[in-house]
Structure formats: structure tokens, C-alpha cells
C-alpha positions as CSV (number, residue, x, y, z in Angstrom):
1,X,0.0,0.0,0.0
2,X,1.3,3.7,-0.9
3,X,-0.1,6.9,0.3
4,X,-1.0,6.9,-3.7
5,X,-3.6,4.6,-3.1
6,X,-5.7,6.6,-0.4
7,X,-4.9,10.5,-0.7
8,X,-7.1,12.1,-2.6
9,X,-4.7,14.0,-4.8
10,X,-8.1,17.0,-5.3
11,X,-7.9,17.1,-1.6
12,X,-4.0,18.1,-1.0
13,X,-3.4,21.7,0.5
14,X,-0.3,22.7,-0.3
15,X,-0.6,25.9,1.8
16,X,-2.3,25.3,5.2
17,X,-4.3,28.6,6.1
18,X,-5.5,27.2,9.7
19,X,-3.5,28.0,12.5
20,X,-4.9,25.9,15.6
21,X,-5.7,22.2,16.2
22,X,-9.2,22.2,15.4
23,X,-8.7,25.0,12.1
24,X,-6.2,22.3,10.8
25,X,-8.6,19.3,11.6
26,X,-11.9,21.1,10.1
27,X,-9.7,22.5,7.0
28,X,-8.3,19.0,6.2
29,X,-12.2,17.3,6.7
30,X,-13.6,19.9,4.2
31,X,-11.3,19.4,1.5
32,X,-11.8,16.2,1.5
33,X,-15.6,17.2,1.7
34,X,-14.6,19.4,-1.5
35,X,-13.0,16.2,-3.1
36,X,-16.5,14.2,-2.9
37,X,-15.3,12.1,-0.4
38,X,-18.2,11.3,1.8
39,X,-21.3,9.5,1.7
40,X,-23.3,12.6,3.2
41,X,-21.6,15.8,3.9
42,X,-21.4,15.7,8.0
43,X,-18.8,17.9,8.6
44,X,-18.6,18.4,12.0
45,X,-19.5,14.6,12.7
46,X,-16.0,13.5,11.2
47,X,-14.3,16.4,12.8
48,X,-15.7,15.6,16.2
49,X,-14.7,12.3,15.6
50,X,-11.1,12.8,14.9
51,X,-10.9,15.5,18.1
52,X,-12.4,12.6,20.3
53,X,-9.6,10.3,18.9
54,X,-7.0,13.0,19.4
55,X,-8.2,13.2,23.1
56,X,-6.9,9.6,23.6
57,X,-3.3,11.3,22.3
58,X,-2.0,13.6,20.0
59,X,-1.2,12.1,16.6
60,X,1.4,14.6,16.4
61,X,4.4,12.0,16.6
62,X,7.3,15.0,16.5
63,X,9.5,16.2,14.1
64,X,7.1,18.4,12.2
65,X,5.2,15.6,11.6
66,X,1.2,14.6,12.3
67,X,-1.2,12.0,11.5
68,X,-5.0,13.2,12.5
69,X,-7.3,10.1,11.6
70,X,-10.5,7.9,12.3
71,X,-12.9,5.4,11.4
72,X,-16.2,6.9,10.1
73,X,-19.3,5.7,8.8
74,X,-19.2,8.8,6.1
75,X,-16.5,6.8,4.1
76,X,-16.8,3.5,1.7
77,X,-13.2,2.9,1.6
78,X,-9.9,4.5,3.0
79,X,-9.1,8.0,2.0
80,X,-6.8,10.6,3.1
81,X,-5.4,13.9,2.4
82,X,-2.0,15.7,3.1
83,X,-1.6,19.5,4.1
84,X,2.0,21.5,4.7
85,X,1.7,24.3,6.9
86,X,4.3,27.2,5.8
87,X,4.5,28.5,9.6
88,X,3.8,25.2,11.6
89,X,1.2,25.0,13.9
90,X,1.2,23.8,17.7
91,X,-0.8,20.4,17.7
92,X,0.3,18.9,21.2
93,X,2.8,17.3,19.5
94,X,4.8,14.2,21.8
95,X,8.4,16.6,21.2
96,X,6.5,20.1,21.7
97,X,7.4,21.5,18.4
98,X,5.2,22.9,15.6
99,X,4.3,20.6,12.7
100,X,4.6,21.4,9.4
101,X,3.3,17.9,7.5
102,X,-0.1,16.8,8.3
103,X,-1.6,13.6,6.8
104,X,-5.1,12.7,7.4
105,X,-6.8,9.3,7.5
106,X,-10.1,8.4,7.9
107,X,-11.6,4.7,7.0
108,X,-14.6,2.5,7.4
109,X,-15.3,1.2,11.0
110,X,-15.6,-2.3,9.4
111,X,-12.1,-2.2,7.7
112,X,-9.4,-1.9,11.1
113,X,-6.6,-3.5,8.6
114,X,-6.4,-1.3,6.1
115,X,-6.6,1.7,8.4
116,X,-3.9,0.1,10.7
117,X,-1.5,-1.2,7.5
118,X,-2.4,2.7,6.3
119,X,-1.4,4.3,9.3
120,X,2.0,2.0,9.4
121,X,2.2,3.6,5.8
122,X,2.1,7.1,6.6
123,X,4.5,6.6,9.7
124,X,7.2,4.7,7.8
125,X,7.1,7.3,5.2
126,X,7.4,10.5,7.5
127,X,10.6,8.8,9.5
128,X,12.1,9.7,6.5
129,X,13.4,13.1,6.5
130,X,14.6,13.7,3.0
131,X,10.4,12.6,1.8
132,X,9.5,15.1,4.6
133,X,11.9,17.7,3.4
134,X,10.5,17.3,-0.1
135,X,6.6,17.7,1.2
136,X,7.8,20.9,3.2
137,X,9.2,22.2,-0.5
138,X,6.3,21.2,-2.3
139,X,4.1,24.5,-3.5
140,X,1.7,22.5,-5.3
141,X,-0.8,19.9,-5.2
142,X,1.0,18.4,-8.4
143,X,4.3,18.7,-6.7
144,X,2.9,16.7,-3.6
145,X,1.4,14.5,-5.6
146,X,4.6,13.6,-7.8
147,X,6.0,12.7,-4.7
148,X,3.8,10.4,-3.1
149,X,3.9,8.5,-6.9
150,X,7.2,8.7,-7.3
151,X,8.7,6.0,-5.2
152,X,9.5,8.4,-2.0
153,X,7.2,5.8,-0.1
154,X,9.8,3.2,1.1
């Protein structure tokens, strides 16, 4: 599995506006919204959902780096997005600095595999610092995209 296979490459934002938690959250949720990604277009429910989940823990795993996700009825299959904040943006994360690389997930409550072999995914990927370099570089959506086709995914 590659982060090919579940970003939704409509739903990339290579500038993050947001500058909180929750403004990074809702802005991530609504372009996948944008990007037709939902059954029905509940917002706030997915949001809410990935706050409660962030409650358990920050998915901000350090080095710039975070992974918001859930499991929500909303969604047939596994889809994600990826966002690049320009300034960072404090998101509790386990080493206290700002992040700069957000990847969401959210997936079907009936399909815990493919949301766990995505999240293993996303994690192996953003060890590496030379992908996560290349993400904070990116200016476009095209850019991003080229690199999550083009091999960077080990």
C-alpha cells in the first residue's frame, strides 16, 4: 500500500491557512468534503470524531510531523489527504514543536486493517526526512502529488 492509493490528490493543500488544532482538523475534513469524499456531507461529525480520537493522544508524533485520523461511517473505503503548513502549527505534538506535514486518514469502522496497514504507511514514510523535506518544498498539489507517486514511499 502507498499513500498513492488513499490521498485524494483534489484534496492536497499545499498551503495550510489554519492556524490551531481544530482549524487544521476542520480544514483538512472539508477538503476532503470538497473532493467528494463522503457518503453525506457531515462535517462536523468527522471532525468531532477525529478531536475525540486525538483526546486519547496527540497524533502529532514529532518532528514536524502529524497524522489526524479515524474510522467513520461517512466513508466506503480509505481515503486521506495531506496539508503542509508554511508557519507550523502547535498540535500537542509528543516533542512540543510545531508541525509542518499533516496527513489525514479516515476509513470505514468495518475495515481496522487497512486503516492500521495505512497508518504503518504514513509513519514509515514521514521517518524519512529527506520525503518530509521534499513535502515541506512542495508549492503544489502536483508537486505533492509527484512525490507520493514517485517512489518516496519506502
Amino acid at each position: 500500500m502507498r499513500m498513492s492509493d488513499f490521498v485524494l490528490r483534489d484534496a492536497i493543500i499545499p498551503d495550510l491557512k489554519a492556524t490551531s488544532k481544530e482549524g487544521v482538523i476542520r480544514e483538512m475534513v472539508e477538503s476532503l468534503l470538497a473532493a467528494s469524499a463522503y457518503k453525506n456531507g457531515d462535517v462536523e461529525e468527522v471532525v468531532r470524531a477525529i478531536q475525540k480520537r486525538e483526546m486519547l493522544g496527540s497524533t502529532g508524533i514529532g518532528r514536524g510531523v502529524a497524522i489526524p485520523h479515524t474510522k467513520h461511517s461517512s466513508v466506503d473505503r480509505l481515503i486521506g489527504t495531506i496539508a503542509v503548513s508554511r508557519t507550523g502549527v502547535a498540535f500537542d505534538s509528543l516533542d512540543g514543536e510545531p508541525v509542518y506535514v499533516f496527513v489525514l486518514l479516515v476509513s470505514p469502522q468495518d475495515r481496522p486493517g487497512d486503516h492500521l496497514r495505512a497508518l504503518e504507511n504514513v509513519s514509515r514514510s514521514l521517518r524519512d526526512d529527506s520525503f518530509v523535506g521534499a513535502l515541506r518544498r512542495a508549492r503544489t498539489r502536483e508537486e505533492i502529488w509527484t512525490l507520493l507517486e514517485g517512489g518516496a514511499n519506502p
